[in-house]
N, C-alpha and C positions, 0 to 999 in steps of 0.2 A: 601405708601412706604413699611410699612411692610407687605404687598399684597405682592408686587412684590418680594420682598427679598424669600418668602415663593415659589414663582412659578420658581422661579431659583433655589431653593434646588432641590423642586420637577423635574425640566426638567434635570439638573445633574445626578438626583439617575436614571432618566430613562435613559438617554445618556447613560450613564455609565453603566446600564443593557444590555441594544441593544447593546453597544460596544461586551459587554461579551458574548454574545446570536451569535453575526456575527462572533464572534474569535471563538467559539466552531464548528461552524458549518464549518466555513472553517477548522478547523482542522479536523472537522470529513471527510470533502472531504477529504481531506489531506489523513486520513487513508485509510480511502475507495480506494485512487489510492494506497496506497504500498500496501494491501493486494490485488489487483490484479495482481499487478509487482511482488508480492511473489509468487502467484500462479503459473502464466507464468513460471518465473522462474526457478519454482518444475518442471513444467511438461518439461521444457528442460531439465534440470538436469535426471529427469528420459528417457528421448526420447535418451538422451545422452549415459547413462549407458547400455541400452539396446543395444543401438548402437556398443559398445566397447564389449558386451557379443555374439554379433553374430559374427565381425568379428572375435574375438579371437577362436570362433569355426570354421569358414572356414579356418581361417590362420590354424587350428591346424589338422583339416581333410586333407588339401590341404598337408601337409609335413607329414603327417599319412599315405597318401594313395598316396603318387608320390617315395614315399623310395622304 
């Protein structure tokens, strides 16, 4: 009886390890997908800004050089 009492402590503390061990690691996927959604992101955000620095040069050639 007090076997058993002892081998359900013991299967607890390891449950309850592995619990912690599967929550870490899905959390760590977890991170691992936003820092590539962060990245993506950056590189739009910069694809974006670039974008808005060339047309502001044709728009500003184009009324430069039609006056």
């Amino acid at each position: 009886r007090e076997r058993d009492i002892m081998e359900v402590a013991v299967f607890d503390q390891l449950s309850s390890k592995l619990f912690l061990l599967a929550k870490r690691y899905l959390l760590s996927e977890d991170v691992v997908k936003l820092q590539g959604f962060q990245q993506r992101k950056l590189a739009v955000t910069h694809q974006v800004s670039k974008s808005k620095g060339t047309m502001k040069r044709i728009v500003t050639w184009h009324l430069v050089n039609s006056s």
